[in-house]
C-alpha positions as CSV (number, residue, x, y, z in Angstrom):
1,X,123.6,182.4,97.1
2,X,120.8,180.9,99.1
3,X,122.2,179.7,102.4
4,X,120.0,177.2,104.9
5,X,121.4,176.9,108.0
6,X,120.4,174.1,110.5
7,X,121.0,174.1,114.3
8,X,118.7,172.2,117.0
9,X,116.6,175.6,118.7
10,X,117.5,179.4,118.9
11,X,117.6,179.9,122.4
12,X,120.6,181.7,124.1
13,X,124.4,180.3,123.5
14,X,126.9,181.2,121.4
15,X,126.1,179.0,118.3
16,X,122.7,180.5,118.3
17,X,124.0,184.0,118.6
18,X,126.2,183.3,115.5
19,X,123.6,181.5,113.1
20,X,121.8,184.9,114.1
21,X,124.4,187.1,113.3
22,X,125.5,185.7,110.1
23,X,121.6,185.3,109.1
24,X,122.0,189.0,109.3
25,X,124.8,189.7,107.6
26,X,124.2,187.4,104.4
27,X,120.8,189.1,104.1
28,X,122.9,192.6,104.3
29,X,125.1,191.2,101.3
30,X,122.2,190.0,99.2
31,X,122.3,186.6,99.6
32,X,118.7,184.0,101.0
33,X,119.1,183.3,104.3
34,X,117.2,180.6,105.8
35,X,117.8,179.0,109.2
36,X,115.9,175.9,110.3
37,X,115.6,174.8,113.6
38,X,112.7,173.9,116.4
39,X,112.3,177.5,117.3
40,X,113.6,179.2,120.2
41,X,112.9,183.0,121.7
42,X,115.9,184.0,118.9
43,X,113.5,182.7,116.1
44,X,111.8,185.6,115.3
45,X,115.1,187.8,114.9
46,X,115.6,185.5,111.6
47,X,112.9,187.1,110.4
48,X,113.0,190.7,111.6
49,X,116.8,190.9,110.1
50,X,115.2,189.6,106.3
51,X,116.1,185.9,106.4
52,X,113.4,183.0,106.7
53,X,113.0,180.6,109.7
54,X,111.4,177.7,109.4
55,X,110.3,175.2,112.4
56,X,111.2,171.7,112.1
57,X,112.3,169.4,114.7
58,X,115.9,168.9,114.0
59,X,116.4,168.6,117.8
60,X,115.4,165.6,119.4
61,X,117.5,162.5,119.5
62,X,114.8,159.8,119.5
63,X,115.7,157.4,117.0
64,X,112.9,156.5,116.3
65,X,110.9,159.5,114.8
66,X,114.5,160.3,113.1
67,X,113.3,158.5,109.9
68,X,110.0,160.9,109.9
69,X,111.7,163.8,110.8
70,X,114.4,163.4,108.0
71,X,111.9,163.1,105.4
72,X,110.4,166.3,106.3
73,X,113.8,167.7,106.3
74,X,114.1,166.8,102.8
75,X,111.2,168.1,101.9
76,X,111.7,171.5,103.4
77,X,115.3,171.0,101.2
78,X,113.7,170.6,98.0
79,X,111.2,173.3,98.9
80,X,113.9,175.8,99.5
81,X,116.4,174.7,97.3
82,X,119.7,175.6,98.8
83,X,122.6,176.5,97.7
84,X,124.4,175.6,100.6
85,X,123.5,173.5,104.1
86,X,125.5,174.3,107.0
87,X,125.0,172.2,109.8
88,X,125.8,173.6,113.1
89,X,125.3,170.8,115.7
90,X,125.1,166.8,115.6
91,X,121.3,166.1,115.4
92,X,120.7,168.6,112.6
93,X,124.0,167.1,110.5
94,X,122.3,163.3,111.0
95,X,119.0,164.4,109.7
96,X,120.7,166.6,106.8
97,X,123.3,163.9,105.5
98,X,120.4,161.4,105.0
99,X,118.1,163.9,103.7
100,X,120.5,165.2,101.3
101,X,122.0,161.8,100.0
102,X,119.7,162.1,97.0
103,X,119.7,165.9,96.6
104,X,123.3,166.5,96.4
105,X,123.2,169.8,98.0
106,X,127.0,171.1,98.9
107,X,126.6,170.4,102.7
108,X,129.3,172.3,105.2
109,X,129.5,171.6,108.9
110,X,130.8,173.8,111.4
111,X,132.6,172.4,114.3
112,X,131.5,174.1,117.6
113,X,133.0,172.4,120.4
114,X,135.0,169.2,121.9
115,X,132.3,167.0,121.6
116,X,132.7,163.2,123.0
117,X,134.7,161.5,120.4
118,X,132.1,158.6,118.6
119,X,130.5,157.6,115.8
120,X,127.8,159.8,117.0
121,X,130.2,163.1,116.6
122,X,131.9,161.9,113.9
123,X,129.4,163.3,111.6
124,X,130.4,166.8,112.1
125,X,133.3,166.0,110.3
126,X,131.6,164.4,107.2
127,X,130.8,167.9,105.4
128,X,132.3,168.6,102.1
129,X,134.3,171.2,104.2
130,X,134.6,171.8,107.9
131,X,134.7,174.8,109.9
132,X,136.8,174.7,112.9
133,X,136.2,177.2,115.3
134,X,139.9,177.9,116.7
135,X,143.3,176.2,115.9
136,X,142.6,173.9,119.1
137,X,139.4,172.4,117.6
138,X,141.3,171.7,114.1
139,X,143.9,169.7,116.2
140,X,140.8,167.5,117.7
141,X,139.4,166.6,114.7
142,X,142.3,165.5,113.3
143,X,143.5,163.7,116.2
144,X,140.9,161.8,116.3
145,X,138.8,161.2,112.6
146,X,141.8,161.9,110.9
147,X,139.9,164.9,108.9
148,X,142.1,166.4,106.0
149,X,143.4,169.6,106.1
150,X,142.1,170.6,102.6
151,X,138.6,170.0,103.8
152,X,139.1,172.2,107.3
153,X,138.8,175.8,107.5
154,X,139.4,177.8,110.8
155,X,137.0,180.4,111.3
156,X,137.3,182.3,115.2
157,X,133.2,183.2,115.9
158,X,133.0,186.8,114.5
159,X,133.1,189.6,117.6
160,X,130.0,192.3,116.9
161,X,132.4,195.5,116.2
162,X,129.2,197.7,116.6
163,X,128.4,196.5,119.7
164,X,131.6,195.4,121.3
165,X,133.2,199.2,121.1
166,X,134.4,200.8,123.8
167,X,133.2,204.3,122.0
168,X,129.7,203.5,122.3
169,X,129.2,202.4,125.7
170,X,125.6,203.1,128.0
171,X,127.5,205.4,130.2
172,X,123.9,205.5,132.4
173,X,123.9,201.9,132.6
174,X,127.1,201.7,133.9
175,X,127.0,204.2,136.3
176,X,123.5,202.4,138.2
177,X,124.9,199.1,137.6
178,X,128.0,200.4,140.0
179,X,126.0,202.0,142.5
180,X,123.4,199.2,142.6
181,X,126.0,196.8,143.4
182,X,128.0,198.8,145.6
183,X,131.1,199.3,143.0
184,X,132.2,202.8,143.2
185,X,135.8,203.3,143.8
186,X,136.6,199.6,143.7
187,X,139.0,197.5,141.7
188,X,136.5,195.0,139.4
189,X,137.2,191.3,138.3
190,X,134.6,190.1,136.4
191,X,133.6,186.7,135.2
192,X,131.0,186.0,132.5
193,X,128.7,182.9,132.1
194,X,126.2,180.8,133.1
195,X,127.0,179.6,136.8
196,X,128.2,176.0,136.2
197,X,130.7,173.9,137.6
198,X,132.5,173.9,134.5
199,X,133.2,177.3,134.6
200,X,135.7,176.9,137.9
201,X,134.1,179.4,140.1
202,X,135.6,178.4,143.5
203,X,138.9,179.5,142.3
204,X,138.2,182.3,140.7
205,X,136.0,183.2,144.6
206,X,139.5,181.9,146.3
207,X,141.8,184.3,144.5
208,X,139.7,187.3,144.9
209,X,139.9,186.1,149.0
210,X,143.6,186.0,148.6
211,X,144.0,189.3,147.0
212,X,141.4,190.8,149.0
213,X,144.3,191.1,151.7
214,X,146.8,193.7,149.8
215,X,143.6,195.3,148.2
216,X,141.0,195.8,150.7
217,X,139.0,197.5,147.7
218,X,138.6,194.6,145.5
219,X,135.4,193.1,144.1
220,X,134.6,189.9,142.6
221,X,132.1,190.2,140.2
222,X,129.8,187.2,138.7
223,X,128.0,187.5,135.8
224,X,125.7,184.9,134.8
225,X,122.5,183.2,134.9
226,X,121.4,180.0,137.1
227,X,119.8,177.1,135.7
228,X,117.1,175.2,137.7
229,X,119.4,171.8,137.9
230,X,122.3,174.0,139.4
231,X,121.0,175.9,142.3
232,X,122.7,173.4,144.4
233,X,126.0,174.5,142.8
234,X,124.9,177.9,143.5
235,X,124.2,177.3,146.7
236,X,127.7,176.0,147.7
237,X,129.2,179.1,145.8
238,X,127.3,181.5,148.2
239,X,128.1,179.4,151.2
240,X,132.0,179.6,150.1
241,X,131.7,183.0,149.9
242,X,130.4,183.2,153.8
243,X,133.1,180.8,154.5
244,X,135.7,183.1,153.6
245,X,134.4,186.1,154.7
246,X,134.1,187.7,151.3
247,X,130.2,188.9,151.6
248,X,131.4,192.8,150.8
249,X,133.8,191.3,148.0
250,X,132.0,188.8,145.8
251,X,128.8,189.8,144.0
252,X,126.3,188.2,142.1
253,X,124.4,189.5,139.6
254,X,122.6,187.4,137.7
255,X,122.0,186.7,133.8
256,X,122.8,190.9,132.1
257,X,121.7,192.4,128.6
258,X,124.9,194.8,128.8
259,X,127.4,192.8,128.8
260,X,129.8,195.1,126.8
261,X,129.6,197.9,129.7
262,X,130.1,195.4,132.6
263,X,133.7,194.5,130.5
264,X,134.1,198.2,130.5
265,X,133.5,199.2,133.5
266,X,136.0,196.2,135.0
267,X,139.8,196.2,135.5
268,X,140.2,192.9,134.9
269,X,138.3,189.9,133.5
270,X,138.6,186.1,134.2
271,X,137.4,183.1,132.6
272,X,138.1,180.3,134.4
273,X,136.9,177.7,132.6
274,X,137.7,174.0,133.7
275,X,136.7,172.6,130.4
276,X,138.8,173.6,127.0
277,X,136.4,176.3,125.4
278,X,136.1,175.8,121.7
279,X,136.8,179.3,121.1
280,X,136.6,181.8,124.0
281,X,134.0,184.6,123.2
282,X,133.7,185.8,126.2
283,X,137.4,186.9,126.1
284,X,137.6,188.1,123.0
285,X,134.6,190.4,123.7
286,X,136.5,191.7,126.8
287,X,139.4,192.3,125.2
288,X,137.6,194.2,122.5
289,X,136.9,196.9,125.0
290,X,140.3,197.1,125.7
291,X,139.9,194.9,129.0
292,X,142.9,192.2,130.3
293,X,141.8,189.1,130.6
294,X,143.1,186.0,132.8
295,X,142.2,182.7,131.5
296,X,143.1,179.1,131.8
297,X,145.5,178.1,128.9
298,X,143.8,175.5,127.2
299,X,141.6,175.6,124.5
300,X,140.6,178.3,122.1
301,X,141.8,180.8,124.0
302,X,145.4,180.3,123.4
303,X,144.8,181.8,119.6
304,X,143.4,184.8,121.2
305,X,145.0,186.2,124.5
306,X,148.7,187.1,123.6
307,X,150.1,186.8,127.0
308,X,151.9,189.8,128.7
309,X,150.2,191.9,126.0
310,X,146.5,191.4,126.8
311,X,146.2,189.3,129.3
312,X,147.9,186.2,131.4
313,X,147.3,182.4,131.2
314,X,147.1,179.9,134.3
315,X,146.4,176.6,135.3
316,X,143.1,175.4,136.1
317,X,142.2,175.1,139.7
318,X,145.6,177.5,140.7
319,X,143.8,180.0,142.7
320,X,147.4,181.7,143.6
321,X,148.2,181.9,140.2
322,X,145.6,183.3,139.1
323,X,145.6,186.0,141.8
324,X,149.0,187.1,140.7
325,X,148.5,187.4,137.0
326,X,145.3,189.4,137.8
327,X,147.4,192.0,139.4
328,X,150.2,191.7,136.6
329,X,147.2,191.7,134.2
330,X,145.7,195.0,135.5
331,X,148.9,197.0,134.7
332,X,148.4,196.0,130.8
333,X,147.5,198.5,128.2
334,X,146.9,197.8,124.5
335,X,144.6,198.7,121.7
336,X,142.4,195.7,121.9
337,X,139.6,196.9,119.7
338,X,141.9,197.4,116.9
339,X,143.5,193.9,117.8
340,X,140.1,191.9,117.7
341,X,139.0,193.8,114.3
342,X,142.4,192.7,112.4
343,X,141.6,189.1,114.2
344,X,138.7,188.2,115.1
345,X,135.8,190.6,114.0
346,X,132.2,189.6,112.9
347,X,133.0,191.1,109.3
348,X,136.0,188.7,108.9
349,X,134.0,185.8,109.7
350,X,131.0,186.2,107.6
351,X,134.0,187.3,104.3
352,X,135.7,183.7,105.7
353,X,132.7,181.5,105.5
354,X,131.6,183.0,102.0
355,X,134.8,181.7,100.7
356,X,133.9,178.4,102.5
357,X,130.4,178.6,100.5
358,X,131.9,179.4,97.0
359,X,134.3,176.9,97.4
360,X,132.3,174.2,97.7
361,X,129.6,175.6,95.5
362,X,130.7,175.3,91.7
């Protein structure tokens, strides 16, 4: 089959990580691969793992150039001649269901998150079939556009088995990244993602404070990158920190390559996520290196943590609670590799949404 897939740029997320991924596994089965998108530092990768990326602005929302920019949409379509579309975001889906009205080409959408419920969003349910990503985002769609369930799939984003194994972890980088930020002989919690006030950091900061009085040897640890719009927010993170007298217990370290070690070289990781996630990736990439997690129980991590097995759910903004289940979580032990490959691995997703593809292309 020839797949084109359409998503606004290829710079860092999840959904850009996942068009990139599956570009490179549909290219590893024999089938075209082509990804369209305004381009993006992951553009070349299309390229260098045998699929085709083409530049088009399928991002901007200006309604005016939409008309221009969906005509040379359709012509890129008729160029390429498709098998498939699969439209990963809004923008992209807008410009594809116009430009395809008159091709015809079986057009699947994927939907990626808990987007604002409109006519705008709506559109991501208008594929011939739709891809949720977790049972939490199939109960949305239906809620509120009344989607059928023949037309919805659920798909979990695939987990990178290769590079998510607890076997093949950078032993060197893991033993500089301790001693450059003073973690020898301590107890790690980790949390992973961009610093944002979604992501619930003061509670997460609050419960390593409270803990920090049974377990002197604790250390918060924050993994993530800092956007130029929220260096405030990162600034009032830092100065809750100095509140609380937690300078030697909370450490920042910035946006990391090797995230797989810093799971494996923590005793416990949190996400702590104020916002439903659509999926969870984070946790499921913890827990593939056999890591508890404590998350927030909402969203689509309740189809991944199995609670009291590998990991503990609490409320959002419960700092106490959240300080106990990391202590109940740290005395968990499971096979979480094996768990997320009979779940949730990248292989299963990519054998999923083939059957998506042949479904709809007969």
């Amino acid at each position: 089959m020839k797949i084109v897939q359409l998503l606004p740029e290829l710079n860092e997320g999840g959904v850009e990580r996942g068009v990139v991924e599956l570009n490179r596994e549909l290219v590893k089965l024999g089938h075209e691969s082509v990804v369209v998108s305004a381009g993006g530092k992951l553009a070349s990768q299309i390229d260098k793992d045998g699929g085709k990326h083409i530049v088009s602005d399928i991002c901007s929302k200006n309604l005016f150039t939409a008309p221009l920019r969906m005509i040379n949409l359709r012509k890129i379509l008729t160029g390429v001649q498709p098998d498939i579309i699969h439209a990963r975001s809004r923008v992209p889906a807008w410009l594809a269901y116009w430009a395809n009205r008159t091709l015809k080409i079986p057009f699947v959408t994927t939907v990626h998150g808990f987007n604002s419920v409109s006519a705008y969003s709506a559109i991501m349910t208008k594929g011939d079939r739709v891809i949720c990503v977790s049972g939490a985002i199939r109960e949305y769609i239906q809620k509120h556009y009344n989607t059928p369930e023949e037309k919805i799939s659920i798909i979990p984003r695939g987990i990178d088995l290769d590079k998510f194994n607890p076997e093949k972890t950078d032993h060197v980088f893991m033993e500089s990244f301790k001693q450059k930020y003073g973690l020898k002989e301590k107890f790690i919690v980790t949390t992973v993602g961009r610093i944002t006030q979604l992501k619930d950091l003061e509670t997460f900061i609050r419960a390593i404070a409270l803990l920090k009085k049974e377990m002197p040897h604790i250390t918060g640890v924050i993994v993530g990158g800092v956007r130029e719009d929220k260096e405030s927010y990162f600034e009032s993170l830092k100065d809750l920190v100095e509140r609380l007298h937690l300078e030697e217990h909370i450490v920042f370290t910035g946006s990391q390559s090797n995230v797989a070690e810093i799971y494996a070289l923590s005793d416990v990781v949190v996400s702590s996520s104020k916002k439903p996630e659509s999926f969870g990736r984070s946790v499921a990439e913890a827990i593939a290196m056999n890591r508890p997690v404590v998350a927030t129980g909402h969203g689509g991590v309740l189809d991944i943590v199995k609670e009291g097995e590998n990991g503990f759910f609490y409320a959002v903004g419960e700092h106490k609670g959240l300080a106990e289940n990391i202590v109940l979580a740290s005395r968990l032990f499971f096979d979480g590799y094996g768990y997320i490959a009979t779940h949730f691995s990248l292989a299963q997703m990519v054998d999923k949404t083939l059957n998506v593809y042949k479904a709809v292309h007969k």
